[in-house]
C-alpha positions as a Markdown table, in Angstrom:
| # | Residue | x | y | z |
|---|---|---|---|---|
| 1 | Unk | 193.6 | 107.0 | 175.9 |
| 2 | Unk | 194.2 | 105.1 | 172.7 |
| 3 | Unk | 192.4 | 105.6 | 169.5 |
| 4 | Unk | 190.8 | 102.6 | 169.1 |
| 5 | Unk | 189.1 | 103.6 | 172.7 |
| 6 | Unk | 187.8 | 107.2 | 171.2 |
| 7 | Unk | 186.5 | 105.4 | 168.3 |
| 8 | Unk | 184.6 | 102.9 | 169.7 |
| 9 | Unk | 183.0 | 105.5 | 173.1 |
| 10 | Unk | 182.8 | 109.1 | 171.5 |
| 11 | Unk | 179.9 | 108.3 | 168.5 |
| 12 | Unk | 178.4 | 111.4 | 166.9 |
| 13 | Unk | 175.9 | 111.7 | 170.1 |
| 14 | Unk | 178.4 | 111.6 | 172.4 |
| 15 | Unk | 180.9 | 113.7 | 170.4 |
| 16 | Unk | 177.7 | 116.3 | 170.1 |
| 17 | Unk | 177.7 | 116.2 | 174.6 |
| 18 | Unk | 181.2 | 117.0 | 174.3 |
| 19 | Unk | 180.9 | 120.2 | 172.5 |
| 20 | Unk | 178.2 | 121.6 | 174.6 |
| 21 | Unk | 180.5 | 120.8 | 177.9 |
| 22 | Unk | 183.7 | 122.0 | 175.7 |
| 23 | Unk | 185.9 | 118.8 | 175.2 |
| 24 | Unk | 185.2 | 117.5 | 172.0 |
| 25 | Unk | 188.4 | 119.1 | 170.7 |
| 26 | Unk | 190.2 | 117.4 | 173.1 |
| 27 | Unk | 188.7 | 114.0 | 172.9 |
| 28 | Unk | 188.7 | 114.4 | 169.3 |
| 29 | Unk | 191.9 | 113.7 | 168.8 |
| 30 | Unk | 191.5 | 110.4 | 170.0 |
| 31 | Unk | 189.1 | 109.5 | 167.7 |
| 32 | Unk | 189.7 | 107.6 | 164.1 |
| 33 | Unk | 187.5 | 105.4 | 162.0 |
| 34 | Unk | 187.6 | 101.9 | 163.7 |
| 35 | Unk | 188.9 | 100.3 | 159.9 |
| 36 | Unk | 192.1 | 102.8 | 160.8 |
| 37 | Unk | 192.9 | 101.9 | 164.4 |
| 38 | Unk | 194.4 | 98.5 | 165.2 |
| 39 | Unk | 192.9 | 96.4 | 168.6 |
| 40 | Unk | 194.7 | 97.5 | 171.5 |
| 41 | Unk | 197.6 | 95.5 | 173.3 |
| 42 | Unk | 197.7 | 94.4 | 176.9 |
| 43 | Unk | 200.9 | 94.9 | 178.6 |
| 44 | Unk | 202.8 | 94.4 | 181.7 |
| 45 | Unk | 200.5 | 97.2 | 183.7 |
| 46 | Unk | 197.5 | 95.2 | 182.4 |
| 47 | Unk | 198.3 | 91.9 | 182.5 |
| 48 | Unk | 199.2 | 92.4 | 186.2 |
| 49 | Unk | 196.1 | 94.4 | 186.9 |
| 50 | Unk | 193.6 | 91.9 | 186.0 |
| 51 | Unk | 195.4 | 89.0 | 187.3 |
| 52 | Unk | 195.7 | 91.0 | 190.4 |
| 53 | Unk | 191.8 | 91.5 | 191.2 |
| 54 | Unk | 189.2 | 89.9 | 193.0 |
| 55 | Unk | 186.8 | 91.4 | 191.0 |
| 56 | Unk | 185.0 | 93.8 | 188.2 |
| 57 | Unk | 182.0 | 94.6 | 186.4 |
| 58 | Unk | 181.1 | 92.8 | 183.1 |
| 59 | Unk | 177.9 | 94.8 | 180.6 |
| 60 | Unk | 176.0 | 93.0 | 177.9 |
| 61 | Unk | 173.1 | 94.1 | 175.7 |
| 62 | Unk | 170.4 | 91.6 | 175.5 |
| 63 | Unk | 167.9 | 91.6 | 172.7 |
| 64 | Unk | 165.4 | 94.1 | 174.4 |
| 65 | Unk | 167.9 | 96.7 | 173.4 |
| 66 | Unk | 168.5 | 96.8 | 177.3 |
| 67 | Unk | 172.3 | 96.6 | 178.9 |
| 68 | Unk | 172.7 | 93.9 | 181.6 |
| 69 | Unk | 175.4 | 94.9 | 184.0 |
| 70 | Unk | 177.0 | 91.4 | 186.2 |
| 71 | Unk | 179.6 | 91.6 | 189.1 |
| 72 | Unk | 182.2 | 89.1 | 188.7 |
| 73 | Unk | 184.0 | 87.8 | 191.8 |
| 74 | Unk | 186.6 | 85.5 | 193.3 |
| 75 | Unk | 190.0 | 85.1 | 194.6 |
| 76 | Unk | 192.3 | 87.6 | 193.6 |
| 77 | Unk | 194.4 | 85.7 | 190.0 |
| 78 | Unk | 191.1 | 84.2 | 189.1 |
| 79 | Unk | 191.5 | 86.4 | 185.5 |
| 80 | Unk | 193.9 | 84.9 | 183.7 |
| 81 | Unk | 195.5 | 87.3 | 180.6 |
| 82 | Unk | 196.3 | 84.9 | 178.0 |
| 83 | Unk | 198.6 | 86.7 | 175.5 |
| 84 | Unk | 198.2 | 90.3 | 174.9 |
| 85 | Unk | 194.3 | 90.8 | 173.4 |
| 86 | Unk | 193.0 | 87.7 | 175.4 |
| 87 | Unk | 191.7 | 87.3 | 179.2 |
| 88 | Unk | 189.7 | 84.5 | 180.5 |
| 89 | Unk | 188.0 | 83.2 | 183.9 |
| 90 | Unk | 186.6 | 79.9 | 184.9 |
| 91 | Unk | 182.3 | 80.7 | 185.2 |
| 92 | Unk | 180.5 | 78.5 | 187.9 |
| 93 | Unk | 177.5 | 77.5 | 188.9 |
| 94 | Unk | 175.0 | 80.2 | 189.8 |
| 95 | Unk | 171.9 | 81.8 | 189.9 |
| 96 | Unk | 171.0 | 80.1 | 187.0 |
| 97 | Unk | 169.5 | 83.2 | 185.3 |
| 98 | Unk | 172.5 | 83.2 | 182.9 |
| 99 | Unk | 171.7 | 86.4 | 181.7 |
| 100 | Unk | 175.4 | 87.6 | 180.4 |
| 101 | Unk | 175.7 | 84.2 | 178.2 |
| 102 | Unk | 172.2 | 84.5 | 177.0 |
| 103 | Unk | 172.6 | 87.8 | 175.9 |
| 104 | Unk | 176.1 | 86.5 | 174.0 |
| 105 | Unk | 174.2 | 84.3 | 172.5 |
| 106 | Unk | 173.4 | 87.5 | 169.9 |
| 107 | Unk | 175.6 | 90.2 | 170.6 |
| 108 | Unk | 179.5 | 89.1 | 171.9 |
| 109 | Unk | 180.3 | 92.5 | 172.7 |
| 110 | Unk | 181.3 | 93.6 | 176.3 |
| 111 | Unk | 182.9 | 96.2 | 178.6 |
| 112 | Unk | 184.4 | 95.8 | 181.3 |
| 113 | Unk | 185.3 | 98.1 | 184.4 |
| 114 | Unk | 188.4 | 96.6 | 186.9 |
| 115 | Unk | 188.6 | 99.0 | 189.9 |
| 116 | Unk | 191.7 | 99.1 | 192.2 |
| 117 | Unk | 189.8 | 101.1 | 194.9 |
| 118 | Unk | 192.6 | 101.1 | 197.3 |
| 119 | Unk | 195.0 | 102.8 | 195.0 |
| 120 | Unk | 192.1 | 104.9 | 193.3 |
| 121 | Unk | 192.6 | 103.0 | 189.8 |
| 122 | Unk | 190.2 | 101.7 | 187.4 |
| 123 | Unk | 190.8 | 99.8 | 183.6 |
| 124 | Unk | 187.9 | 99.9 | 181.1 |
| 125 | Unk | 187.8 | 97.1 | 178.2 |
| 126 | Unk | 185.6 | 96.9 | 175.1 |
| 127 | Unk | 186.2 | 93.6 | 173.8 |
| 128 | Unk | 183.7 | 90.7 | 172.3 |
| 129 | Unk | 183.2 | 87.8 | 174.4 |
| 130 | Unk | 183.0 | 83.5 | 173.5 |
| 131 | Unk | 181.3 | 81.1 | 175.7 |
| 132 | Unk | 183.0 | 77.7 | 176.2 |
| 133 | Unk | 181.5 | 75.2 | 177.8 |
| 134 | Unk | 182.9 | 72.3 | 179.8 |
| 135 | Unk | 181.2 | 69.8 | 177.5 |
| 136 | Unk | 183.2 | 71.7 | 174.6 |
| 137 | Unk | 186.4 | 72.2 | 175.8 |
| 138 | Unk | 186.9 | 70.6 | 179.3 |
| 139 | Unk | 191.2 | 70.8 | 179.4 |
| 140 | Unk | 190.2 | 74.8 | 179.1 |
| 141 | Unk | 187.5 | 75.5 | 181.4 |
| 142 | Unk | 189.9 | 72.9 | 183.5 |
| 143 | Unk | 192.6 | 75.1 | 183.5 |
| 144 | Unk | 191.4 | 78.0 | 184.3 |
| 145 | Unk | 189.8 | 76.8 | 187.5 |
| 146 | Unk | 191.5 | 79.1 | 190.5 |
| 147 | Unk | 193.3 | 76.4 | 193.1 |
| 148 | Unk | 190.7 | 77.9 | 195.8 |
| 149 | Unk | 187.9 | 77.1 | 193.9 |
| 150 | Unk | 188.8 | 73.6 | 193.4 |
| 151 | Unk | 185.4 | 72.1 | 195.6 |
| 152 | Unk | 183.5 | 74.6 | 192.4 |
| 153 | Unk | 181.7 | 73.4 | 189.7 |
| 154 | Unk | 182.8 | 75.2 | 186.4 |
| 155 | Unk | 180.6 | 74.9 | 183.9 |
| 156 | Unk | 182.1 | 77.4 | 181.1 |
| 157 | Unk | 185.1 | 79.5 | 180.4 |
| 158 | Unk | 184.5 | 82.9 | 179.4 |
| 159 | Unk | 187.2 | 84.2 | 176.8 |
| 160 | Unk | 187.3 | 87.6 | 176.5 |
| 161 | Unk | 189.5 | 89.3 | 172.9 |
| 162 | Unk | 190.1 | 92.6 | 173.8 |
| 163 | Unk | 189.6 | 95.7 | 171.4 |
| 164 | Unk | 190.0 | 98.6 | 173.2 |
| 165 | Unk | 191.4 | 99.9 | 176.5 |
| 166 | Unk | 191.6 | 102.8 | 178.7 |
| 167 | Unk | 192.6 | 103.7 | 182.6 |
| 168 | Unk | 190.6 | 105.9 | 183.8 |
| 169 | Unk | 191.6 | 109.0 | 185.9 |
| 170 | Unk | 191.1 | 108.4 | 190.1 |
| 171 | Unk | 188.9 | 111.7 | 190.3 |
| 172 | Unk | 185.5 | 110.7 | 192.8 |
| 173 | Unk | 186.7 | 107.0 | 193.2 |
| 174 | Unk | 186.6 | 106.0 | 197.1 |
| 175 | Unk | 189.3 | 104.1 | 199.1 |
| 176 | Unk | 187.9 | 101.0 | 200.2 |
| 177 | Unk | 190.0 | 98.0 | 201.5 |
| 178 | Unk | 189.0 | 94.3 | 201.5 |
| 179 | Unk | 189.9 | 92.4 | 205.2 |
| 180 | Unk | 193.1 | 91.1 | 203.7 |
| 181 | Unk | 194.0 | 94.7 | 202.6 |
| 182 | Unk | 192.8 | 96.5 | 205.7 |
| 183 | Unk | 194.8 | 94.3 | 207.8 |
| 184 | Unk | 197.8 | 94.3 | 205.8 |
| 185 | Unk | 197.8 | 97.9 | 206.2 |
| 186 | Unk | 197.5 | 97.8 | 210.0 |
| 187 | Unk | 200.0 | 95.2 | 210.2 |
| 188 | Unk | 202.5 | 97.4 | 211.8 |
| 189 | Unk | 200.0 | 99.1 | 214.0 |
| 190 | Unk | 198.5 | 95.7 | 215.3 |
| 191 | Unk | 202.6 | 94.8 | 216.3 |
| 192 | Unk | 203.2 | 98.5 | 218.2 |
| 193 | Unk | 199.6 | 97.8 | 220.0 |
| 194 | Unk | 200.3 | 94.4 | 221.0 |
| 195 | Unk | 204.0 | 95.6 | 222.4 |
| 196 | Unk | 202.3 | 98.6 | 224.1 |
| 197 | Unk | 199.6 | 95.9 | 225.8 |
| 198 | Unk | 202.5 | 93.7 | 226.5 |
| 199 | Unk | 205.1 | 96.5 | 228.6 |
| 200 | Unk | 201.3 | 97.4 | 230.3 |
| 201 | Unk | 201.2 | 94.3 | 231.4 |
| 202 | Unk | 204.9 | 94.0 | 232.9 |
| 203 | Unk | 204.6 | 97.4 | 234.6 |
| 204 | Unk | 201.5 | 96.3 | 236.5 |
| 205 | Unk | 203.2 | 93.0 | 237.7 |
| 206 | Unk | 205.8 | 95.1 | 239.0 |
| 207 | Unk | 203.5 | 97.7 | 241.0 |
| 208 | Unk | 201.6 | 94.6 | 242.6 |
| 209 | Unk | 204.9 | 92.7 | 243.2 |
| 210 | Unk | 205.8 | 96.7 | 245.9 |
């Protein structure tokens, strides 16, 4: 866990829990004032973990005080890691609730949660996020457009500058495959079946040919 992660998470109420439940020395050491603690870098493991997903969870606070939690979806390498303390993703047309962008509106700050559930991995970001629209910026919001969302209206890029990092450990998170994963894995179990149906076949020829 990096510094600038503890500083940002563990404020005096949380660092207060800690102490009841006995890890506030440990944690503490991982905390520093923010002015001390430069924003963290993403590297090779990052920059291939988002660009590898298909998916994560995006919070925002809203003026009510209240947090708005958003799934993001699309084909995996729809994140797009731009140098190392900027990611971005085309945004299309919805629901047209547009309650993420409206709560940007007055507070950019995010997190984000990208799970690898297959291999039991999970990346959290604080970062602050900038709305770009199409009518501002159309090369951008242009370029970030994934080549299977081509038929897609994009209407904004969302570009996210990342502050602080941290992978979380696998403890309580649950396998679960996409089609294109589960049947990856069964590849080779799919080939000995189809073999197996295949000599079942030839052997049943050759008792009706007796």
């Amino acid at each position: 866990m990096s510094r600038r992660y503890g500083s940002i998470a563990f404020t005096d109420a949380v660092s207060a829990e800690q102490e009841i439940y006995g890890s506030a020395d440990f944690y503490g050491r991982a905390k520093v004032d923010l002015e001390d603690a430069a924003a963290d870098s993403l590297g090779d493991q990052e920059k291939h973990f988002l660009e590898s997903r298909d998916s994560f969870y995006l919070a925002s606070v809203g003026e009510t005080g209240w947090p708005y939690v958003q799934f993001r979806g699309g084909p995996a390498g729809f994140v797009r890691v731009e140098d190392e303390h900027t990611f971005a993703w085309a945004d299309y047309r919805g629901n047209l609730q547009h309650i993420t962008t409206g709560n940007l509106r007055t507070d950019d700050r995010i997190a984000v949660i990208a799970m690898d559930y297959p291999r039991r991995r999970r990346l959290k970001i604080f970062g602050t996020a900038q709305v770009i629209r199409s009518t501002e910026n159309p090369a951008l919001v242009e370029s970030l457009v994934h080549p299977d969302d081509a038929g897609a209206v994009a209407e904004r890029a969302m570009v996210v500058t990342v502050k602080a990092f941290d992978w979380n450990c696998p403890q309580h998170i649950t396998p679960r495959f996409t089609a294109a994963e589960f049947g990856d894995a069964t590849e080779a179990l799919r080939f000995r079946v189809s073999m197996l149906e295949r000599t079942n076949a030839e052997l049943r020829e050759q008792l009706s040919n007796r």
